[in-house]
C-alpha positions as CSV (number, residue, x, y, z in Angstrom):
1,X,-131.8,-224.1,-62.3
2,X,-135.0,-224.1,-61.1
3,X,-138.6,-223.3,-61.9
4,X,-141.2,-221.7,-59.8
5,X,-143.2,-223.6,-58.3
6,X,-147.1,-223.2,-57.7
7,X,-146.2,-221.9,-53.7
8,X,-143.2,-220.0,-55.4
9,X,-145.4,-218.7,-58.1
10,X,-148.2,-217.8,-55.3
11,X,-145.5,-216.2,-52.8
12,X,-144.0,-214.4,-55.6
13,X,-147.2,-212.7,-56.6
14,X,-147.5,-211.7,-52.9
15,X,-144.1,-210.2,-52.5
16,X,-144.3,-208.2,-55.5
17,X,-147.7,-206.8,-54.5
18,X,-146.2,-205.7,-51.4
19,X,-143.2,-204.4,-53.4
20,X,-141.1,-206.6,-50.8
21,X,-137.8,-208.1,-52.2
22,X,-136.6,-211.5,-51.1
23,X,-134.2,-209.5,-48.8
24,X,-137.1,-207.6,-47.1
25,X,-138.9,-210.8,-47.0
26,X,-136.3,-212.3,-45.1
27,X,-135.5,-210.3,-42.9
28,X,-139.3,-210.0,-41.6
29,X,-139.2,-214.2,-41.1
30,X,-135.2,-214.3,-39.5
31,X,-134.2,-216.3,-41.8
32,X,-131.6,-216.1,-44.7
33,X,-132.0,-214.4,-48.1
34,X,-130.8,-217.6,-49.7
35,X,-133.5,-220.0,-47.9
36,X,-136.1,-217.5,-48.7
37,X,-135.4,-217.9,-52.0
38,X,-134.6,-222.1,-52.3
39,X,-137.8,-222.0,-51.3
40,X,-139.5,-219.8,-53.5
41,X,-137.5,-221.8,-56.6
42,X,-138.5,-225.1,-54.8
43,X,-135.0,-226.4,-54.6
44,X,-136.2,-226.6,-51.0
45,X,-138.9,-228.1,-49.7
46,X,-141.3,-225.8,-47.9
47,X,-141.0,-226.5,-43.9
48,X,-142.8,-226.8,-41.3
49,X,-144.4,-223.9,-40.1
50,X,-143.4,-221.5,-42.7
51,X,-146.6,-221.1,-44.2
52,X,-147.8,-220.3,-40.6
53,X,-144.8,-217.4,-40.3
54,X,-145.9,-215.9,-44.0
55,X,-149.2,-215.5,-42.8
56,X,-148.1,-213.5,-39.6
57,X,-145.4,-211.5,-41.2
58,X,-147.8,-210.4,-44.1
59,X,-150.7,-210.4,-42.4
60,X,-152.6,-212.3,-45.2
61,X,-156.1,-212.2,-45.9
62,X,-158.1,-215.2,-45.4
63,X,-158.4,-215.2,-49.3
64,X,-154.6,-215.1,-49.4
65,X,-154.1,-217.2,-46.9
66,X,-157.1,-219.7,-48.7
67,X,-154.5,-219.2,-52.3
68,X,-151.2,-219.6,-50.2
69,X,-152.2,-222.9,-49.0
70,X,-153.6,-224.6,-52.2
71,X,-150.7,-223.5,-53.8
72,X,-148.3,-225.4,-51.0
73,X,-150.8,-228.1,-51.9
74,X,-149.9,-228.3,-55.3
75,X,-146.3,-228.1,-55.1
76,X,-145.0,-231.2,-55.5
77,X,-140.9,-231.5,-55.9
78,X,-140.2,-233.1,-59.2
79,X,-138.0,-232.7,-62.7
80,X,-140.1,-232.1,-65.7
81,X,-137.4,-233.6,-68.8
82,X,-140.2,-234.1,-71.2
83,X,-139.4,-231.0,-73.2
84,X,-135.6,-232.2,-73.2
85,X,-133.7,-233.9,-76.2
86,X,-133.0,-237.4,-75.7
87,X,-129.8,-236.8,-75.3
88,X,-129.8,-233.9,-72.7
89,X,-132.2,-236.3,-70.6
90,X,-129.5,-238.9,-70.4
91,X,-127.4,-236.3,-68.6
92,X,-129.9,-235.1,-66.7
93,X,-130.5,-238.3,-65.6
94,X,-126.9,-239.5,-65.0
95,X,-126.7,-236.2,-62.6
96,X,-130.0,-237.6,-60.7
97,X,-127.8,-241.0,-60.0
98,X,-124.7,-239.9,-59.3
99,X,-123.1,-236.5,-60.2
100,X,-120.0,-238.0,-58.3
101,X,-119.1,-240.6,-61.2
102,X,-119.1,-238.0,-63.8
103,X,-115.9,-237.3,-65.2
104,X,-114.1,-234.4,-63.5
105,X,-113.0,-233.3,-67.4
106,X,-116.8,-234.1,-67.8
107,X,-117.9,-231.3,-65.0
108,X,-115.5,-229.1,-65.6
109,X,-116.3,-228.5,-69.5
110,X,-120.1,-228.1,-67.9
111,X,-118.9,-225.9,-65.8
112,X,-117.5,-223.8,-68.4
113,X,-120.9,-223.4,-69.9
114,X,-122.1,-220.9,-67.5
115,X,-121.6,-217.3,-67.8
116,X,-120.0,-215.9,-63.7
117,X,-118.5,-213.6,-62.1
118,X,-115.8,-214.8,-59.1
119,X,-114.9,-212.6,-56.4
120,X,-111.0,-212.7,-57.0
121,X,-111.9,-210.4,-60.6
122,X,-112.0,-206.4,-60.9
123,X,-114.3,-205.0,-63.1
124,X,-113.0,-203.8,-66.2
125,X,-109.5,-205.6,-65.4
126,X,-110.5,-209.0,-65.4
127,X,-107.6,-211.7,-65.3
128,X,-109.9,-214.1,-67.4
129,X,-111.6,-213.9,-70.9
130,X,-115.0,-214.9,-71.2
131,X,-117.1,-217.1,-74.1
132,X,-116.9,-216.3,-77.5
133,X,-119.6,-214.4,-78.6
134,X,-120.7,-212.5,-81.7
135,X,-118.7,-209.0,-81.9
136,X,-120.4,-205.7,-80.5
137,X,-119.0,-202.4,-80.5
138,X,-118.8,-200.3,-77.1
139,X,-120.6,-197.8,-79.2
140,X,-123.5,-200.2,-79.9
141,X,-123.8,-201.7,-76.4
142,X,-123.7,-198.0,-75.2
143,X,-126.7,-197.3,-76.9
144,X,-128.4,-200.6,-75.7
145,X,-128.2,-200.0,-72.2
146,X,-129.8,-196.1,-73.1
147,X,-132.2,-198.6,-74.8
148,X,-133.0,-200.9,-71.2
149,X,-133.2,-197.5,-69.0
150,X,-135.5,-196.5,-71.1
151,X,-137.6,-199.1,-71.2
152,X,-137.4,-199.3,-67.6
153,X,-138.4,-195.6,-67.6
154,X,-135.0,-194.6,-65.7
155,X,-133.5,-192.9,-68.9
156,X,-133.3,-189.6,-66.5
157,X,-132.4,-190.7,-62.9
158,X,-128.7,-191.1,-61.8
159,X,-129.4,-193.9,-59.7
160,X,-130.2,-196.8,-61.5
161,X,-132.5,-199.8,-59.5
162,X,-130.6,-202.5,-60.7
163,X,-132.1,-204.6,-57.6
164,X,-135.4,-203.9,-58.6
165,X,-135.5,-204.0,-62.1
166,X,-133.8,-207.7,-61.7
167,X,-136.1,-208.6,-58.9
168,X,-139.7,-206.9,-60.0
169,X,-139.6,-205.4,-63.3
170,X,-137.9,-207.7,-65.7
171,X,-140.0,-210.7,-65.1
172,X,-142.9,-208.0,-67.2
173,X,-140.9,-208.4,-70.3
174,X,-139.4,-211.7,-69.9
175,X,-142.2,-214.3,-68.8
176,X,-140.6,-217.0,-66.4
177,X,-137.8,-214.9,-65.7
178,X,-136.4,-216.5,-62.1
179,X,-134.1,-214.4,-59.9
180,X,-132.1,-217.2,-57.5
181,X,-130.4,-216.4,-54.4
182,X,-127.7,-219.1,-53.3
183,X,-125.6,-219.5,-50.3
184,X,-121.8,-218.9,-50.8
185,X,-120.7,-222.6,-50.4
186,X,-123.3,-223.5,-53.6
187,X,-121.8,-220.6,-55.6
188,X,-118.3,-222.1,-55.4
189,X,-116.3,-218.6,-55.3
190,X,-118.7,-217.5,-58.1
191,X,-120.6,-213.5,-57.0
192,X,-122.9,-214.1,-60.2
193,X,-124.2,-216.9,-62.8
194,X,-126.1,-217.1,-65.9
195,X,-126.9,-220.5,-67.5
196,X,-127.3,-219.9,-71.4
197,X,-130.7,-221.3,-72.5
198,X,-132.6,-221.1,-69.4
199,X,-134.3,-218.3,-67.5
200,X,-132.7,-217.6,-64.8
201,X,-129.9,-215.4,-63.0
202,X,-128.2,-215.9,-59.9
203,X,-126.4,-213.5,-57.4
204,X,-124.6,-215.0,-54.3
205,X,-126.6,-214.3,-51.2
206,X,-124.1,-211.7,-49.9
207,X,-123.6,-210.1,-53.0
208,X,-127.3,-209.7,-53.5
209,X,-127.3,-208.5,-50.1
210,X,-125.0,-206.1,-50.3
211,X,-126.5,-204.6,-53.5
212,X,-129.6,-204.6,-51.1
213,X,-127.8,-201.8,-49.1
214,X,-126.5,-199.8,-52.0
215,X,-123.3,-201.5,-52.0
216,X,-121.3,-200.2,-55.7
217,X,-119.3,-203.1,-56.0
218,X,-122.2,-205.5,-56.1
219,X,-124.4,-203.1,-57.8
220,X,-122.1,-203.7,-60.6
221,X,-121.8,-207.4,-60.3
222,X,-125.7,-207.4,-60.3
223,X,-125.4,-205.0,-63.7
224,X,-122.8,-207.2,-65.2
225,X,-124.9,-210.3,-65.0
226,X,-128.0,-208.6,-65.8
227,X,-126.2,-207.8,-69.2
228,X,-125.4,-211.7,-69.5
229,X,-128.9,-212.5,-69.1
230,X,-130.3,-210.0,-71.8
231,X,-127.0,-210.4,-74.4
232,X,-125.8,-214.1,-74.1
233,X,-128.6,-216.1,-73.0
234,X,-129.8,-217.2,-76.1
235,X,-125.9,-217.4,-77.5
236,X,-124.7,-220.8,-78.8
237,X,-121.1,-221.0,-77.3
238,X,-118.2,-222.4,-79.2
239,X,-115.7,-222.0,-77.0
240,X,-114.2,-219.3,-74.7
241,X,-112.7,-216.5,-75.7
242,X,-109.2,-216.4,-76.1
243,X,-106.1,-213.6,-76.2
244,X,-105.9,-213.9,-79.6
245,X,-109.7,-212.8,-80.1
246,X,-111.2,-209.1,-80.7
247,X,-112.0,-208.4,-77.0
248,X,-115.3,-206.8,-78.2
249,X,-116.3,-210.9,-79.0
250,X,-115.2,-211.1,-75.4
251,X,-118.8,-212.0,-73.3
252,X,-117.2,-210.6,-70.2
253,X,-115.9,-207.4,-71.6
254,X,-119.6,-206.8,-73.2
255,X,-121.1,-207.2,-69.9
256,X,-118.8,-204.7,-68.1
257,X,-119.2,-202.3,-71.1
258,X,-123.0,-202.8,-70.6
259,X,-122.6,-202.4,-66.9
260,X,-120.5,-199.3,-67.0
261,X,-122.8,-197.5,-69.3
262,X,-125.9,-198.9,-67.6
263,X,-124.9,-197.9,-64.1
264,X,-123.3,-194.6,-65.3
265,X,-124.8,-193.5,-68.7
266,X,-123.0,-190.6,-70.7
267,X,-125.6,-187.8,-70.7
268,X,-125.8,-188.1,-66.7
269,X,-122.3,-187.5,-66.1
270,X,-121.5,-184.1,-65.7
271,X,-118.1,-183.0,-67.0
272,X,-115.6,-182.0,-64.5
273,X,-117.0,-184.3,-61.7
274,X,-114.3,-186.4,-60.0
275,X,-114.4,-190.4,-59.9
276,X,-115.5,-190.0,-56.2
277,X,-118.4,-187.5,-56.7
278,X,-119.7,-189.5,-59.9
279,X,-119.6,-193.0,-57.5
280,X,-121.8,-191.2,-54.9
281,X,-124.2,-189.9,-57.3
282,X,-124.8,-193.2,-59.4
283,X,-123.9,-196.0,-56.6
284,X,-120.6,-197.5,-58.2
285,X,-117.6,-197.9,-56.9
286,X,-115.1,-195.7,-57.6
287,X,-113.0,-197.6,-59.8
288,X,-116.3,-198.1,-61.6
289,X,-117.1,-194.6,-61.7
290,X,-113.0,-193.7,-62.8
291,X,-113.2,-196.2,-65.8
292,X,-116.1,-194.6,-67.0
293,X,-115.5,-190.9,-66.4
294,X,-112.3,-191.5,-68.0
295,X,-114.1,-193.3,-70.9
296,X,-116.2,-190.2,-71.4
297,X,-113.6,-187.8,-71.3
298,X,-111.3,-189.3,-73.7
């Protein structure tokens, strides 16, 4: 995961002023959603001639432009591990030489460490448990989305703006708070990831994109891992969750719960609408919108 750099933080502070997403943002400089946002992360360096392009495109001030630059100055690509255990550092640091003679047992208990979504699940109907985590009722995570409309001030609109509240408003309660946009080959299958611990959530770049256009499936896939982020990031995993478990100690059945009622909250829902009507009004997809309507009726 990465952390924003002094350009990132400085082209950040720009976007957000001109209420631009990383989407908008690319599309104005022709180049991909997932660059756009390496480079805003610094997991890419900053090339030549894109400072030049986000000076045209935004048509900065010379003030701006003055900020822009001395932040590109300062940028400098490196990997703070000072506040890391001596122990995490070694691992860091074995990555750095050679993530290819790490065992594959190794990588793939790593691997299992970060909260996803893949593309071959269906919400709700998921073929795979989740982590381990500590038990919550439907009833209680029902109220906590109620809880994160509100605070977003969307307690009374249909259509939640799961894009913008991920991409603009969360990084006002959570300080640092990185949203990272990766390329399909980097995401391994993978639509969505949250790394306990750190700060950050990522959506695949055609996932986010979709979501972008008001696409329900990705909307919810953009919900879901939104709910990792605020329920399970600071979660100490023991191991994952198996068939044997209460499925409400089931991470990924918690964030589709959270999702559902997020996306389509109780009060909102008029009785009698049908699965279709209720997927137009609040941007799911329909088997979204069925789940819950039938949820609510029962």
């Amino acid at each position: 995961m990465a952390k924003l750099t002094p350009f990132g933080v400085a082209l950040r502070k720009l976007r957000i002023e001109r209420e631009l997403r990383l989407f908008d943002l690319a599309e104005k400089l022709g180049k991909s959603t997932a660059m756009v946002s390496a480079i805003e992360t610094g997991r890419k360096p900053i090339p030549d001639g894109f400072l030049a392009e986000l000076i045209r495109v935004l048509s900065l001030t010379a003030a701006e432009h003055k900020e822009l630059r001395t932040a590109k100055d300062r940028t400098q690509k490196v990997v703070n591990v000072e506040h890391l255990a001596p122990d995490s550092r070694e691992v860091v640091a074995a990555f750095a030489r050679n993530p290819g003679e790490l065992p594959s047992d190794l990588l793939e208990q790593i691997r299992k460490l970060v909260l996803k979504s893949s593309d071959d699940e269906t919400p709700f109907r998921r073929k795979r448990r989740g982590m381990l985590v500590p038990p919550l009722s439907r009833a209680k995570i029902e109220v906590f989305a109620a809880n994160v409309r509100s605070r977003f001030g969307c307690s009374e609109i249909p259509w939640f703006p799961i894009v913008e509240v991920i991409e603009f408003w969360l990084s006002a309660v959570v300080p640092d708070f990185v949203l990272e946009i990766w390329g399909r080959e980097a995401m391994r299958g993978d639509e969505g990831r949250v790394v306990p611990s750190y700060k950050t959530l990522i959506l695949r770049e055609d996932v986010y994109e979709k979501a972008c256009k008001k696409d329900g499936r990705a909307r919810f896939t953009a919900a879901h891992e939104l709910a990792h982020f605020l329920m399970h990031h600071q979660v100490a995993f023991a191991r994952a969750s198996g068939d044997h478990d209460p499925i409400y100690c089931d991470a990924e059945w918690q964030a589709d719960t959270f999702a559902g009622h997020l996306m389509i909250p109780r009060h909102l829902c008029a009785g009698g609408a049908s699965p279709e009507q209720v997927s137009a009004l609040f941007g799911t997809s329909v088997q979204a919108a069925t789940v819950m309507t039938s949820r609510y009726a029962s």
